[in-house]
C-alpha positions as CSV (number, residue, x, y, z in Angstrom):
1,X,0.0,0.0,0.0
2,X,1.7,3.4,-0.9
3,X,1.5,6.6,1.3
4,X,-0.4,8.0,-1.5
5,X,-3.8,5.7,-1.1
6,X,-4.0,6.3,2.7
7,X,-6.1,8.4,4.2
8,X,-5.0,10.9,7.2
9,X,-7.0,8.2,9.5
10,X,-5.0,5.2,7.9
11,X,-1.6,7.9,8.3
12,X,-2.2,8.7,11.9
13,X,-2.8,4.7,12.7
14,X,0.5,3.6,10.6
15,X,2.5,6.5,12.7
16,X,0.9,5.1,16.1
17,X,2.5,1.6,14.9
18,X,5.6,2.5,13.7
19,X,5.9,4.6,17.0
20,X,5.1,1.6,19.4
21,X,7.8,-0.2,17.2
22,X,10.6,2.3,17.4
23,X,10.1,2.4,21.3
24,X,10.1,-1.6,21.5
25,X,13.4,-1.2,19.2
26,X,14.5,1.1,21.3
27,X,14.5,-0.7,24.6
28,X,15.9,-3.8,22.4
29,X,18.8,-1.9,21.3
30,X,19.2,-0.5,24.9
31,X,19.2,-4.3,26.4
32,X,21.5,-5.4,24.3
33,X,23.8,-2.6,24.4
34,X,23.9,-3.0,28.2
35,X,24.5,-6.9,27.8
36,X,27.8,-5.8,26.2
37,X,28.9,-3.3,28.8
38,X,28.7,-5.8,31.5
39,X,32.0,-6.7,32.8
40,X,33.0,-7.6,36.7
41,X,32.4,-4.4,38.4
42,X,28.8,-4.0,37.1
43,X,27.3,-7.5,37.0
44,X,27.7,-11.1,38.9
45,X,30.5,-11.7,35.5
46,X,34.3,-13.0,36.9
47,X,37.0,-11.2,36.0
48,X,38.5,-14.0,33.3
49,X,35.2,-13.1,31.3
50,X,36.3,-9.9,30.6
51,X,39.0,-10.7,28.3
52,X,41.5,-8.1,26.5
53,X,38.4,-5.5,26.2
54,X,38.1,-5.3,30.0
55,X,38.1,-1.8,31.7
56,X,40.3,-0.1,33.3
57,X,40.3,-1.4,36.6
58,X,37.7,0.7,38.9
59,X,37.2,-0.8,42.0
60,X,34.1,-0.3,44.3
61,X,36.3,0.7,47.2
62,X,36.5,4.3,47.8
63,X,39.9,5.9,48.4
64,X,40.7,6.1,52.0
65,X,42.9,8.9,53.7
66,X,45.8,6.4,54.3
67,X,48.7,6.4,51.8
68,X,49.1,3.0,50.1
69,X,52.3,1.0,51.6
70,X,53.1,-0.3,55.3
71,X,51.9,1.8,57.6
72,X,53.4,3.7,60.8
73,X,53.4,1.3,63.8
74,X,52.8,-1.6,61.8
75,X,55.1,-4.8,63.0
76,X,57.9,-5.4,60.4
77,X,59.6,-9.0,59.6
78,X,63.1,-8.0,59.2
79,X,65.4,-11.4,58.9
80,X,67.0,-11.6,62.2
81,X,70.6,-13.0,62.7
82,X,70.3,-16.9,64.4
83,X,72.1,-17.7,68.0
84,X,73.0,-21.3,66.6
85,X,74.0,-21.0,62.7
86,X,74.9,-24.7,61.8
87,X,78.2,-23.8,60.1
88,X,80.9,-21.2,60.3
89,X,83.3,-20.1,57.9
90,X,86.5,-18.4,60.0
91,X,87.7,-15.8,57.5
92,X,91.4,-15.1,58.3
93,X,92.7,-11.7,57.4
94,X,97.2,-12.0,57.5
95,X,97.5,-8.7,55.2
96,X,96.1,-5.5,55.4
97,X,93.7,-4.9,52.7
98,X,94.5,-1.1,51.7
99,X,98.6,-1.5,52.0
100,X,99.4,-5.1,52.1
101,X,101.5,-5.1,55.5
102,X,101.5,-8.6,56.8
103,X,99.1,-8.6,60.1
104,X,100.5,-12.5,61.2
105,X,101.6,-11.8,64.6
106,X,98.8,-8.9,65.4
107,X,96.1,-10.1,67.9
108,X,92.4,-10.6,66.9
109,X,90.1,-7.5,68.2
110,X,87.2,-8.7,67.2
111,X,84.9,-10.2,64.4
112,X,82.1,-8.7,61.9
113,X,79.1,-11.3,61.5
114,X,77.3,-11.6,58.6
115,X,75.0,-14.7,57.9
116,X,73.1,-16.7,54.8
117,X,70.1,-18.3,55.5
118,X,69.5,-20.7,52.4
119,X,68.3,-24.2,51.6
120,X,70.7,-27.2,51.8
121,X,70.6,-29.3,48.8
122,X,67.3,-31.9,49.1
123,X,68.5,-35.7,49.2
124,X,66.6,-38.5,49.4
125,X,67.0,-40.8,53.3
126,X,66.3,-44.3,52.7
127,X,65.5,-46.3,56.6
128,X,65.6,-49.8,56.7
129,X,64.0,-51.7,59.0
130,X,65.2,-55.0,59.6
131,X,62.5,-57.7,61.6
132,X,64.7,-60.5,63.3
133,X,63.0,-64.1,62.5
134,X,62.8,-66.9,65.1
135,X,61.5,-70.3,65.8
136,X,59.0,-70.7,68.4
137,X,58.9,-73.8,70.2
138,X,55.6,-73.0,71.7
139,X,53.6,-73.2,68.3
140,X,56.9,-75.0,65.9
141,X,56.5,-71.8,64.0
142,X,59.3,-68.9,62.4
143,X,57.9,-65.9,63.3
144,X,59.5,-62.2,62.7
145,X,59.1,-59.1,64.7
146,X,56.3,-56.5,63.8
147,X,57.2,-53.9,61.4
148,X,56.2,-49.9,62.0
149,X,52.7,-48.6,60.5
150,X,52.9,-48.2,57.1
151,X,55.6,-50.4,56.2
152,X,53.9,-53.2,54.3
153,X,56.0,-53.9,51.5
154,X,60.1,-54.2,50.9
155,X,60.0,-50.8,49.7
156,X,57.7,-48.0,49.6
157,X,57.5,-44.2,50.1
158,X,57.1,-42.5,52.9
159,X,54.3,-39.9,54.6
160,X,56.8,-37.0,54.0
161,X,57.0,-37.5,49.6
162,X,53.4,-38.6,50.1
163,X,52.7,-35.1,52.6
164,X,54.6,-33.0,50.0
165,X,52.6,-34.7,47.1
166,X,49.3,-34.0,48.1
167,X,50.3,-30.2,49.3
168,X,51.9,-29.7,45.4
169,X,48.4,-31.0,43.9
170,X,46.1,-29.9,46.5
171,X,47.3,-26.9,47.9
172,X,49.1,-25.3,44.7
173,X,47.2,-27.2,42.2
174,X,50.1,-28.4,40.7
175,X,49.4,-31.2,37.5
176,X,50.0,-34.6,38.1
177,X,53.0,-34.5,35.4
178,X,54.8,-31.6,36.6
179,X,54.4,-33.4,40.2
180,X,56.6,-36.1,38.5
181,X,58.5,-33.7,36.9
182,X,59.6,-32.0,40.4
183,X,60.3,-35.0,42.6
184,X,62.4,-36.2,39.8
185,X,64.2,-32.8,39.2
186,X,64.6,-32.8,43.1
187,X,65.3,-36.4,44.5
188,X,65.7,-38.5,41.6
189,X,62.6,-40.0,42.5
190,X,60.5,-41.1,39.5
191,X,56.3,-41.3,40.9
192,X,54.2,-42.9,38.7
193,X,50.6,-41.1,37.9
194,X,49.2,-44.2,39.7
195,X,50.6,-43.4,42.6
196,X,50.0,-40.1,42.5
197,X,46.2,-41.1,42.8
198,X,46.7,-43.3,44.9
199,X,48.2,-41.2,47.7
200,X,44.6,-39.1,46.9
201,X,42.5,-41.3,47.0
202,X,43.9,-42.2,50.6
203,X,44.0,-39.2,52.2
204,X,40.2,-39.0,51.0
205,X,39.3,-42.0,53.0
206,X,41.0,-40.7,56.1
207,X,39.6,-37.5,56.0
208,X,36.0,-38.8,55.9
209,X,35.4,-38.1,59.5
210,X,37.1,-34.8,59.3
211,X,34.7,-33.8,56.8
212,X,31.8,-35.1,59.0
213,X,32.7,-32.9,61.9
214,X,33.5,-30.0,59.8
215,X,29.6,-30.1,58.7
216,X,28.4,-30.6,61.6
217,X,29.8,-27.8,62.6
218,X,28.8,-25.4,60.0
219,X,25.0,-26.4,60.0
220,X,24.8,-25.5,63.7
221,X,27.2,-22.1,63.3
222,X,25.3,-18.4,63.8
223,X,26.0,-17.3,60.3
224,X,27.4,-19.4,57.6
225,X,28.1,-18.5,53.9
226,X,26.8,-19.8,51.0
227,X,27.6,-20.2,47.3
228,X,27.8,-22.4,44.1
229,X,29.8,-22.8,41.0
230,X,30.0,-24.8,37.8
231,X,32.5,-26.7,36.8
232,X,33.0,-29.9,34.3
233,X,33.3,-33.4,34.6
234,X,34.2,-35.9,31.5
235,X,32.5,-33.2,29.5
236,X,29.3,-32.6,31.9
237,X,28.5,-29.4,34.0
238,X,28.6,-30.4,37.5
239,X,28.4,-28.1,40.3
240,X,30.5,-27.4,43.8
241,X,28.6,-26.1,46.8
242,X,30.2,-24.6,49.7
243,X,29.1,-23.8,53.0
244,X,31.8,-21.9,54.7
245,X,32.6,-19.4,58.0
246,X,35.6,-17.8,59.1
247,X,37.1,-21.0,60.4
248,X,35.4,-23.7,58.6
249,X,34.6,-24.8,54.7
250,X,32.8,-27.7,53.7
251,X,32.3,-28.5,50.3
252,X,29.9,-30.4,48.3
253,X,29.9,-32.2,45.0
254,X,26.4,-32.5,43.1
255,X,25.3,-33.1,39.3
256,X,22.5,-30.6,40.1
257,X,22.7,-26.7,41.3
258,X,19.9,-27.5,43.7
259,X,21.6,-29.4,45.7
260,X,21.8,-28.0,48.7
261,X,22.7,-28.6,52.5
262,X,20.3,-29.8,54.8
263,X,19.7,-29.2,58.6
264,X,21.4,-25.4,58.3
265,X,20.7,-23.7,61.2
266,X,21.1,-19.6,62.6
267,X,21.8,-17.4,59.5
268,X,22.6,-17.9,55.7
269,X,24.4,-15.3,53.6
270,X,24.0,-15.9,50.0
271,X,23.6,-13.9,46.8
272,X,19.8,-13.7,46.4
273,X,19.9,-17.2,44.2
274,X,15.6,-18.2,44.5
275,X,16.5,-22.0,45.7
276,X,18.4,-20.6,48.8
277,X,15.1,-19.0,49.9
278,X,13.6,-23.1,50.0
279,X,15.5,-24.0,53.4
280,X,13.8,-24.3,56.3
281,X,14.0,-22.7,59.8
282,X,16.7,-19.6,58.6
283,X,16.9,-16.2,58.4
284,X,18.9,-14.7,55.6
285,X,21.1,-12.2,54.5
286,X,22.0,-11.1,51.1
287,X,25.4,-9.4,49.5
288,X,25.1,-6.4,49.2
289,X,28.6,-6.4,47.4
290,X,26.6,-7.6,44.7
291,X,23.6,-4.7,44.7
292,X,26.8,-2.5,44.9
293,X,28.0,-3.7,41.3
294,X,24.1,-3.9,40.1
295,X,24.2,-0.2,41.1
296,X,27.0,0.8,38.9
297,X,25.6,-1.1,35.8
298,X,22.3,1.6,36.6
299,X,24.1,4.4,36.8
300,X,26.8,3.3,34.1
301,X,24.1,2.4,31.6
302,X,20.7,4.8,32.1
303,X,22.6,7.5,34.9
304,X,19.2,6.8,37.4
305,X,19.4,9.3,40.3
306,X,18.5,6.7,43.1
307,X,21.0,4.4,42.1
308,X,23.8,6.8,42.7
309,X,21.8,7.7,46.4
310,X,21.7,4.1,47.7
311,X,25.2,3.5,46.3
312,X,26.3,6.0,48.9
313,X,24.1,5.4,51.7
314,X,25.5,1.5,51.1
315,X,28.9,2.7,52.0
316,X,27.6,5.0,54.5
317,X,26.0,2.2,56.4
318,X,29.1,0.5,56.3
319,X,31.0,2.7,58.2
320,X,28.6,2.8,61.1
321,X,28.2,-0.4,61.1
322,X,32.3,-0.6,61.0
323,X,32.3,2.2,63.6
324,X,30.0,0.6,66.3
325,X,32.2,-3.2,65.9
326,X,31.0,-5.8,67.7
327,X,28.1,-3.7,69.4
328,X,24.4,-2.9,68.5
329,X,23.8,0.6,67.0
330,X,22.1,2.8,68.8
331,X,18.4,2.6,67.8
332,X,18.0,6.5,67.1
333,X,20.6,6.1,64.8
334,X,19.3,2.6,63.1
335,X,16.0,4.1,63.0
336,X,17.1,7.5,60.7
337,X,19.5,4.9,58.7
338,X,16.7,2.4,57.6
339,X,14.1,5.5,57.1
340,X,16.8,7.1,54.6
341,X,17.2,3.7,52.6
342,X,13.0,3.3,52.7
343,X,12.7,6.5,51.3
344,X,15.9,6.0,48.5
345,X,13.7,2.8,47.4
346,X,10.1,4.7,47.4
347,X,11.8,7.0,45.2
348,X,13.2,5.1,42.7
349,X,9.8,2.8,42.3
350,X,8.2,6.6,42.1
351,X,10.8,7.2,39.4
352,X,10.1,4.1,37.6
353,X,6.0,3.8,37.8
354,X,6.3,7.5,36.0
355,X,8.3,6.3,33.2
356,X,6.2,4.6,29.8
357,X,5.4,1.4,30.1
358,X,7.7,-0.8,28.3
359,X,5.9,-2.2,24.7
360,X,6.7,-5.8,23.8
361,X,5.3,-8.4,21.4
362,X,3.9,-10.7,24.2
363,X,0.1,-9.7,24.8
364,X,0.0,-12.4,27.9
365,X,2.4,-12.7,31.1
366,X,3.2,-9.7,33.8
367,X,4.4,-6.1,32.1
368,X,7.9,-6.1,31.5
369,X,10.4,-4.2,33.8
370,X,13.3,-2.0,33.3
371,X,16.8,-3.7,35.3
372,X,16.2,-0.4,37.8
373,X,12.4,-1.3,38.7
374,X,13.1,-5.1,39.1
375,X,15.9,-4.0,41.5
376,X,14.1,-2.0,43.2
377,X,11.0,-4.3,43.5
378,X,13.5,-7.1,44.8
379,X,15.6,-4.4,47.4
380,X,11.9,-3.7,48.9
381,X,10.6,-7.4,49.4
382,X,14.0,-8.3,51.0
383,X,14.5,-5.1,53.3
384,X,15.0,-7.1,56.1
385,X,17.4,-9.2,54.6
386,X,19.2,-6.4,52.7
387,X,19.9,-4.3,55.8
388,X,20.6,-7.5,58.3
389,X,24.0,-6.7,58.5
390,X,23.3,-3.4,60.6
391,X,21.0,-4.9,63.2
392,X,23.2,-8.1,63.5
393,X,26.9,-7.5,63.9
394,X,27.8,-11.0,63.5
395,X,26.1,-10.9,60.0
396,X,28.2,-9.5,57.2
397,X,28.1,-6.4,54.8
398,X,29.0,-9.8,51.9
399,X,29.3,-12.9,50.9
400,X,32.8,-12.6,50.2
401,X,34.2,-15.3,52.1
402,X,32.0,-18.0,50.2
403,X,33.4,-16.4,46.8
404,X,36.8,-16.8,48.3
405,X,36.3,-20.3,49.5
406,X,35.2,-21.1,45.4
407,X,38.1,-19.2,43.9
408,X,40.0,-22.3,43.6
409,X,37.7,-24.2,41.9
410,X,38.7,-21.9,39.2
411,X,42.0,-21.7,39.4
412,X,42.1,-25.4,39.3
413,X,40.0,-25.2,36.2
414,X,42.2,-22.5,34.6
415,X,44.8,-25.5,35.1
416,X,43.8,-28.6,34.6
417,X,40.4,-27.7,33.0
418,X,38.4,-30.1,35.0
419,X,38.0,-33.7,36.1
420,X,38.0,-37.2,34.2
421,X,35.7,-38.6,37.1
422,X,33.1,-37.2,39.9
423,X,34.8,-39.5,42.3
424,X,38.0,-37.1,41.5
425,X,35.9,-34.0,41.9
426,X,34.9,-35.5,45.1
427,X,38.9,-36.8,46.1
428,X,39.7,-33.1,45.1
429,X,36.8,-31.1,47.6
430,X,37.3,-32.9,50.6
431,X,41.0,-32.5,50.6
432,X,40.8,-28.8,49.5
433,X,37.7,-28.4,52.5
434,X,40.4,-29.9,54.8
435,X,43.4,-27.7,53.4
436,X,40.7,-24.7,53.4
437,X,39.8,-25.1,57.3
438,X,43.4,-26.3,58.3
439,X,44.0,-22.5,57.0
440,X,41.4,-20.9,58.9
441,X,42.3,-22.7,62.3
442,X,45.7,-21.3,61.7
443,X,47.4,-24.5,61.3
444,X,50.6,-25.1,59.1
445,X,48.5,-26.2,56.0
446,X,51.8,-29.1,55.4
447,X,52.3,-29.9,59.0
448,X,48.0,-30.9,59.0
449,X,49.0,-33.1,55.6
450,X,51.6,-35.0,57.3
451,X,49.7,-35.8,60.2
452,X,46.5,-36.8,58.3
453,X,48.7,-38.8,55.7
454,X,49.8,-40.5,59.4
455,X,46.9,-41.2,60.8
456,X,46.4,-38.7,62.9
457,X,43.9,-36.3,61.7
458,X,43.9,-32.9,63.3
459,X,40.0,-31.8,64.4
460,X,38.4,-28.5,64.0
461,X,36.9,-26.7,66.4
């Protein structure tokens, strides 16, 4: 039909069209344009998904008044000389060193000290034990002497290459082959990949009830973190759950995101994921580290007014919340803090319900929402769980420490890029939930290997 056969009622109804479709267009184009700007300081995105486009880096912590360095008063750890050195070297001096006159018969005033600390050379100790046979006349049998724990075999390895095996792979997420590589390079001592799993799979077993008690322990704790991250398995996405606290991490191996642990108790920090809001008999608290990057994709993307407002009062409730510690803020003062954050949220919803509705080629379903409004929407319904932090100083402004408990899943994917196996996942997260807490507890993370890899497994408390 040409322009030229309508008439101005047929014109005025095309224009109406056309306009509806520019505006759906438009908020098209704007979607997709803000899919592309996401990076990791706007969105949930890691940091490795930036790749070479990524941003200049613009973190979400403001710049304090203290210069970046050590800082006055800290305590230093300046190498200090050692009472005991294990050798010295005399270092005679019979000439002077600026006119060569012989200084033989002149006495010794004294002595300037200087010490190395290094690294002797590693060498490989080989023990034999040697179990005297005898004949019994009691029973008319040869019978030997007992041999030590562990020694079942005329020749095997000991706990410290097996200790020092399982901290490379476990700890450093070394691969199995340069494992090899490095005991060879070191001791001469050629592992095969065999037994490389081997000593794995054995410290998996004896860490069993570690891992039990280590659970136990987080179910029943006041606040415990939660998170969840993919990772792949012979080709298939399987997912690692963690349930973590300042001391403790347990991990969890699952085929399906939903698995999560039961009988959690007290508190449960999490990122706002909908199957976290299914357990029973908790109260939750969400990251607000993440409605701090959400924030900066608003006011990156469409510049919205209340974004940049409850950006700042975030930050601003942080500080009191840093200011009063371990104490309750005063209720005045909570009162005027969680009136200013109702009123931020009443008027961004204000500044959202104003705006045009959004046009879109579904005529069935709820009205589509602009990122803002469903933020917004979801900051309102959750207040409580938003702003737990401040009423509850046990509960925490994040969920950092469950990101940093999954960080190593992807550092081991970066290496290895997954598992052959679930039972190697599995080998792989209770020895990394043991390595993890060993850390928190403040033990020596090789001194807790050895003794597990001897039986004697440390316990958490």
């Amino acid at each position: 039909m040409h322009k030229t056969n309508l008439d101005t009622e047929q014109l005025l109804e095309l224009i109406e069209r056309q306009a509806l479709e520019i505006e759906r267009l438009k908020v098209k184009i704007r979607e997709l344009e803000g899919r592309l700007k996401k990076n990791s300081g706007n969105s949930s995105k890691p940091p490795s998904s930036d790749g070479l486009s990524k941003p200049r880096s613009c973190s979400l912590r403001k710049k304090g008044q203290k210069k970046s360095g050590g800082q006055k008063g800290h305590k230093g750890t300046t190498l200090q000389q050692s009472d005991q050195p294990d050798q010295v070297y005399e270092l005679p001096l019979s000439t002077c060193p600026d006119c060569g006159l012989s200084l033989a018969s002149k006495a010794t005033l004294g002595c300037i000290k200087r010490q190395v600390f290094d690294i002797p050379p590693p060498r490989m100790e080989v023990t034999e034990y040697q179990a005297q046979v005898k004949h019994c006349s009691g029973c008319d049998k040869r019978v030997s002497s007992p041999f030590p724990s562990g020694v079942i075999g005329p020749v095997q390895y000991g706990p410290v290459i097996r200790s020092w095996a399982l901290y490379y792979q476990h700890q450093h997420f070394i691969p199995e082959d340069r494992v090899q590589q490095l005991f060879d390079d070191l001791y001469g001592v050629k592992l095969a990949t065999s037994t490389l799993v081997g000593y794995s799979a054995l410290a998996h077993e004896s860490l069993a009830e570690f891992e039990q008690a280590v659970l136990s322990l987080v179910q029943t704790a006041p606040v415990k973190h939660l998170d969840e991250t993919g990772f792949r398995v012979s080709g298939q996405t399987q997912w690692l759950h963690v349930a973590s606290t300042q001391r403790l991490s347990c991990y969890h191996v699952s085929p399906k995101r939903k698995s999560l642990l039961s009988g959690l108790q007290g508190t449960v920090v999490h990122d706002h994921w909908k199957p976290y809001y299914q357990l029973p008999e908790v109260r939750h608290a969400l990251c607000n580290q993440h409605h701090l990057r959400e924030l900066n994709a608003i006011i990156e993307q469409d510049n919205e007014v209340w974004a940049k407002r409850l950006q700042r009062w975030l930050r601003l409730a942080l500080r009191y919340r840093h200011a009063f510690g371990e104490k309750a803020i005063p209720a005045d003062k909570l009162e005027r803090l969680i009136n200013g954050y109702e009123r931020i949220i009443t008027a961004g919803l204000r500044y959202h319900e104003d705006l045009p509705e959004l046009s879109t080629s579904k005529r069935r379903g709820r009205k589509k929402r602009r990122t803002g409004h469903n933020l917004l929407l979801r900051l309102q319904t959750h207040q409580d769980a938003v702003l737990l932090f401040l009423s509850d100083p046990q509960v925490p402004f994040t969920n950092n420490q469950a990101e940093r408990d999954l960080r190593m899943m992807k550092c081991k994917q970066k290496i290895s890029g997954g598992f052959r196996t679930v039972r190697g996942a599995e080998v792989f997260a209770r020895i990394r939930g043991f390595i993890s807490t060993a850390r928190k507890q403040g033990w020596n993370v090789f001194d807790s290997i050895q003794q597990a890899v001897c039986g004697r497994v440390p316990m958490p408390v």
